[in-house]
N, C-alpha and C positions, 0 to 999 in steps of 0.2 A: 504494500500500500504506500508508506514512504518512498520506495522508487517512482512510483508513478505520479506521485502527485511533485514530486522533484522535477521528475523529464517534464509536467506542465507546468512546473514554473519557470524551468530555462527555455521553453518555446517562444514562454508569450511575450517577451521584450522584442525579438523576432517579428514574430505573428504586426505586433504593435505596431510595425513601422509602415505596415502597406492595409492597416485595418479597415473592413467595413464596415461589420455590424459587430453585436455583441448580445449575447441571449440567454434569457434565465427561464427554464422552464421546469415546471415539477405538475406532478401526475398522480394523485393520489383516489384509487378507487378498491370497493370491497363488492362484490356481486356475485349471485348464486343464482339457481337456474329453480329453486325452488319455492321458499316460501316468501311472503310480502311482509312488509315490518308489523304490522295487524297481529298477523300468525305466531309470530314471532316474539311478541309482547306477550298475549294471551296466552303460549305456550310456557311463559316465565310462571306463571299462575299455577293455581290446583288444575289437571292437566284432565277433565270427564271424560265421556264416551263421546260425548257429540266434539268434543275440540278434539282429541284424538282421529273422528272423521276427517274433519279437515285439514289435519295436516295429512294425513294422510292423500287427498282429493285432491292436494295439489302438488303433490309429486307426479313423474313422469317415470316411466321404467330405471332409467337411468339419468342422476343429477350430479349437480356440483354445484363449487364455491369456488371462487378468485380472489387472488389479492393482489394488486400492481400496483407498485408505489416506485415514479421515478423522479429523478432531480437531476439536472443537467445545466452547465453553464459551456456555450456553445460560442467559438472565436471562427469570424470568417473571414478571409481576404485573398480577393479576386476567385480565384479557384481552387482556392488550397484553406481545409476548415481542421478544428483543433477542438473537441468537445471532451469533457470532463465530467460522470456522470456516478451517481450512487443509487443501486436498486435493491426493491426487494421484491419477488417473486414468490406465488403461491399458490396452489391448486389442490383442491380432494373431489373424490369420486367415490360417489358410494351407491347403492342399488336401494329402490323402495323397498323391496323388502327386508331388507335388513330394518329399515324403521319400522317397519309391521312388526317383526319380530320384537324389538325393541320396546315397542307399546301394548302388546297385547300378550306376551311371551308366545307359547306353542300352542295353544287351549284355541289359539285364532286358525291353527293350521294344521290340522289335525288327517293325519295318513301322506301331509305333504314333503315336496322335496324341493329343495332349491338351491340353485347357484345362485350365491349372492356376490357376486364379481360385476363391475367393478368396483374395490377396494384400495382405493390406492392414494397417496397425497406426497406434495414435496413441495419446500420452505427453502427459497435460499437468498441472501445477500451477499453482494457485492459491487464494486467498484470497477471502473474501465476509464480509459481514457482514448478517442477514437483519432483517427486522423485522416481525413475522408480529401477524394480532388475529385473536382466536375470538368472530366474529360470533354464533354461540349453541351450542347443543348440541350442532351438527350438521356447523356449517361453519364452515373456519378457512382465510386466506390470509397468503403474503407474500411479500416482495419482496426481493429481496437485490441488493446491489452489488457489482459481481465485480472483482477487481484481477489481471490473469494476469501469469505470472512465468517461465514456459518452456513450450514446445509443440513439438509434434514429429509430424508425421503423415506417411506415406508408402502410397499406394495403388498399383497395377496394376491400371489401367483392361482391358487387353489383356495375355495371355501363352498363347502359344501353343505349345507345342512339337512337334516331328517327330523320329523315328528315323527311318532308313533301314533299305530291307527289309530286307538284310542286314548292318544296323548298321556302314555303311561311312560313316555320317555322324549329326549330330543338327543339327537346326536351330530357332530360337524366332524370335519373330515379338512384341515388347512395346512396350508405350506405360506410363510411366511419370508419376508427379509426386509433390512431396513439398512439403513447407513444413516452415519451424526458426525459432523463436523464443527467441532466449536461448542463451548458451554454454555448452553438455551438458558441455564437459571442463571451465569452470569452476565447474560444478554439481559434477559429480563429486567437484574440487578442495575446494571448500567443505564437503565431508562428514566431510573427515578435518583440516579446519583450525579450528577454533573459531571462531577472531578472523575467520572470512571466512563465519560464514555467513549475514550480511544480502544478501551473493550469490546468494545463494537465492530473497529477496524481490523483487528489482528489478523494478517495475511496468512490464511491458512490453504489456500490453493494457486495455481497459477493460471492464467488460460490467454485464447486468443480468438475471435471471434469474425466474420465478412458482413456488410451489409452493402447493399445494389438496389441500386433504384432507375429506372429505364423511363422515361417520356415521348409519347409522340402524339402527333396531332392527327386527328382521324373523325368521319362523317360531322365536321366543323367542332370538333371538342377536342379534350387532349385525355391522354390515357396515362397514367402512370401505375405502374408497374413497381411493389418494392419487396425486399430481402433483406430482414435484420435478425442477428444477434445467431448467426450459421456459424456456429464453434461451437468449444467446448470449454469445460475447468477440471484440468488435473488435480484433486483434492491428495492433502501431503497423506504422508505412510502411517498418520498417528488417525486416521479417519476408521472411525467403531463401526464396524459391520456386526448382524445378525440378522442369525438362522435359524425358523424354526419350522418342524413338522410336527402335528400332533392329528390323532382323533381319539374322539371319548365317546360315551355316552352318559348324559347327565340327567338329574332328576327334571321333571314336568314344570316347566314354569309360566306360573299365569299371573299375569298384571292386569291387575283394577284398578288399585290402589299403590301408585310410587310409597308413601310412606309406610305404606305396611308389606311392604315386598320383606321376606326374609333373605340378605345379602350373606350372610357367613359363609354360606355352601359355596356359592357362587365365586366367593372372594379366596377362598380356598383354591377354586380351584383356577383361578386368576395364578394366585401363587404356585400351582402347580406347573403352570405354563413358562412361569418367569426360573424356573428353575431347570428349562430347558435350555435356557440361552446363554449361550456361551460365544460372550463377544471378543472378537480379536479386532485386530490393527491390521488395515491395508491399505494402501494406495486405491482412489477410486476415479476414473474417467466419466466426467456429468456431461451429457450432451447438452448444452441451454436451450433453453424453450425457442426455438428458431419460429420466425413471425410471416406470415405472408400477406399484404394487402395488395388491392386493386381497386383504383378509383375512377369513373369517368366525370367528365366535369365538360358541358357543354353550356354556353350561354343561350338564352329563350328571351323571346319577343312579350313573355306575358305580362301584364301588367299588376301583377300581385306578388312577382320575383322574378330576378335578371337571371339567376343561375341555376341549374338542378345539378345534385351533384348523384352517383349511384356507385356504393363502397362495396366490397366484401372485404374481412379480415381474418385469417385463422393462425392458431396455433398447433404447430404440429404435438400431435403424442396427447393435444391435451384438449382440444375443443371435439366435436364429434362429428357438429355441422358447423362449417362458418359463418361468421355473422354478418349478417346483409343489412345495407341501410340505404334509405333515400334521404339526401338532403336539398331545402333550398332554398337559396342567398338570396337577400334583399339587401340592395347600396342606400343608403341614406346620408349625402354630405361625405361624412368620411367615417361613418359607420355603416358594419356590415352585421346583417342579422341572419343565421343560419338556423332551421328549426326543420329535424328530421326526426324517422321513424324506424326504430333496429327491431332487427328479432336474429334465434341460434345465437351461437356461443355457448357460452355459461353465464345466461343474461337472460331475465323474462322480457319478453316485448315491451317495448316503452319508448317514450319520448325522448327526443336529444337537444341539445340546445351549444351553441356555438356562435360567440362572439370577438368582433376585430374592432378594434378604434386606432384609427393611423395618422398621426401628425407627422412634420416631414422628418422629424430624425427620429421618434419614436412610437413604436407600436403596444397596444394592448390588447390582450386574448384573452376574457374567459370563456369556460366551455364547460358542462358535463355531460354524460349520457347517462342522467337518470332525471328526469323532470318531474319524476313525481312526490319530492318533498312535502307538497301540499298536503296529504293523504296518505297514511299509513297506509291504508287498503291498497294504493295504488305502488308503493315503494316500493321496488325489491333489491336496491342498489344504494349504495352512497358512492359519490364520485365526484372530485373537481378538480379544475385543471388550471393553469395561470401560468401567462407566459409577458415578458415583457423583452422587447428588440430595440436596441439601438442602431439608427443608423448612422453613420460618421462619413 
């Protein structure tokens, strides 16, 4: 991490002498493909039979959660740029029925079997510093140096479960692994300590990453084409792997009542589990969450907006469909108003909103895709975005 933020402070006296702009942007968003803030609130509560319906109603076979939080200070001139960036990444996957299971025990599913795949999440933070050239009008590349600082991924290769016909038993059948990079309770620790949060920093992997962005002009609009964060991060030899395989068959469990659930047995045999694992040290290669968009962007005669724009965006390994969006621009003086409509990802359908205000040497951006603050019922995301550009 200190190398890297060294090499960007011996660039920028360089960079300085032939500068354009200068850019400050961070990105902070939480979003799940599941329940709305509503669900989510009243699930904090005593948890019936009719709210256990609906959470349940509003799962999909297969759901998730995200977390993308980025920060970035970006140096450009002429065709040669210099960006210096801090992120944190985050993803889980889990199957409806596993929350069924979770709410009602086995008593709900009686003589049934299921694969409860997918199960799987990963957590990581780190640093890069990129340094990108716009070879001409069309095509622009660059390369970034990656410093990783914590990781955390946990998958279920296998998970199988069984009831009994007459729910006189329930059994699973799972293959497990995980890997951890970095200490999460002194991560935690540092959040609320000032003095400890270069804790945060500690370079515990190395990496190097491409991104490619491609433009061209086509049926009167322009098309851009982008690829970001195509690497990886070598996490160092002191990185905690585990391994497990188990199946059991366990006593009948029925949820009515979370406070009167008997936990002992259960937690028993939790500890049974933890007594399987036997974690070593290895060297681990993380591919990062590699990005793909595409956007068209054609100007329109209508008189309620000058521009429509029409997006897709995915992540590979982690989205399932990508997310599609229409947006459209309205100019006002020197304000620009963008108000579009997403769906797929790991995102409920919802409103976008996206704003420009441009004076001649400085610009401002805000933006989110979740518009439904208004309304719990309607929220299923927090997300906002703020970006400020100098031009020189």
């Amino acid at each position: 991490m200190r190398k890297i933020v060294l090499l960007f402070v011996v660039l920028l006296p360089f960079l300085s002498l032939a500068q354009t702009t200068l850019e400050f942007k961070t990105d902070m968003g939480i979003f799940n493909s599941a329940w709305d803030a509503q669900t989510l609130l009243n699930s904090l509560d005593y948890i019936d039979n009719n709210q256990k319906q609906i959470i349940l109603a509003e799962l999909d076979s297969e759901n998730g959660f995200l977390l993308d939080v980025s920060n970035v200070i970006k140096f450009s001139s002429n065709r040669f740029s210099v960006a210096f960036g801090n992120h944190i990444f985050g993803y889980g996957l889990f199957d409806k029925n596993l929350v069924r299971l979770g709410l009602y025990g086995n008593t709900n599913s009686l003589g049934e079997s299921f694969n409860l795949l997918p199960l799987e999440a990963q957590l990581i933070h780190y640093s890069d510093i990129e340094f990108g050239y716009q070879f001409d009008d069309k095509f622009w590349a660059g390369i970034s140096l990656i410093a990783g600082h914590q990781m955390l991924y946990a998958d279920f290769s296998k998970l199988n479960y069984n009831s009994g016909q007459n729910g006189e038993y329930l059994s699973y059948d799972l293959i497990f692994e995980g890997k951890e990079s970095g200490d999460w309770q002194n991560y935690v620790d540092s959040i609320s300590e000032i003095n400890d949060l270069y804790n945060l920093y500690n370079t515990l992997g190395h990496g190097v990453s491409m991104s490619f962005e491609f433009r061209e002009s086509i049926y009167d609009g322009e098309l851009a084409l982008l690829i970001q964060d195509l690497g990886f991060i070598q996490w160092s030899e002191n990185t905690t792997h585990f391994d497990i395989s188990s199946s059991d068959v366990l006593l009948p469990l029925e949820v009515s009542d979370f406070n009167n659930v008997d936990t002992d047995y259960y937690l028993d045999k939790l500890d049974s589990l933890e007594n399987l694992i036997d974690p070593y040290a290895k060297a681990y290669t993380m591919a990062l969450p590699t990005r793909f968009s595409a956007t068209f962007t054609k100007p329109t005669n209508n008189k309620y907006f000058d521009v429509i724009t029409a997006s897709a965006f995915h992540i590979l390994n982690v989205f399932s469909t990508p997310r599609l969006s229409l947006d459209f621009h309205k100019n006002i003086k020197k304000n620009e108003f963008i108000l579009g409509y997403h769906f797929g990802g790991l995102e409920k359908n919802g409103f976008q909103f996206n704003y420009f205000h441009k004076r001649k040497n400085v610009h401002y951006n805000l933006f989110t895709r979740e518009l439904g603050l208004h309304s719990p019922s309607q929220t299923q995301a927090v997300h906002v975005g703020l970006g400020l550009k100098f031009v020189f």
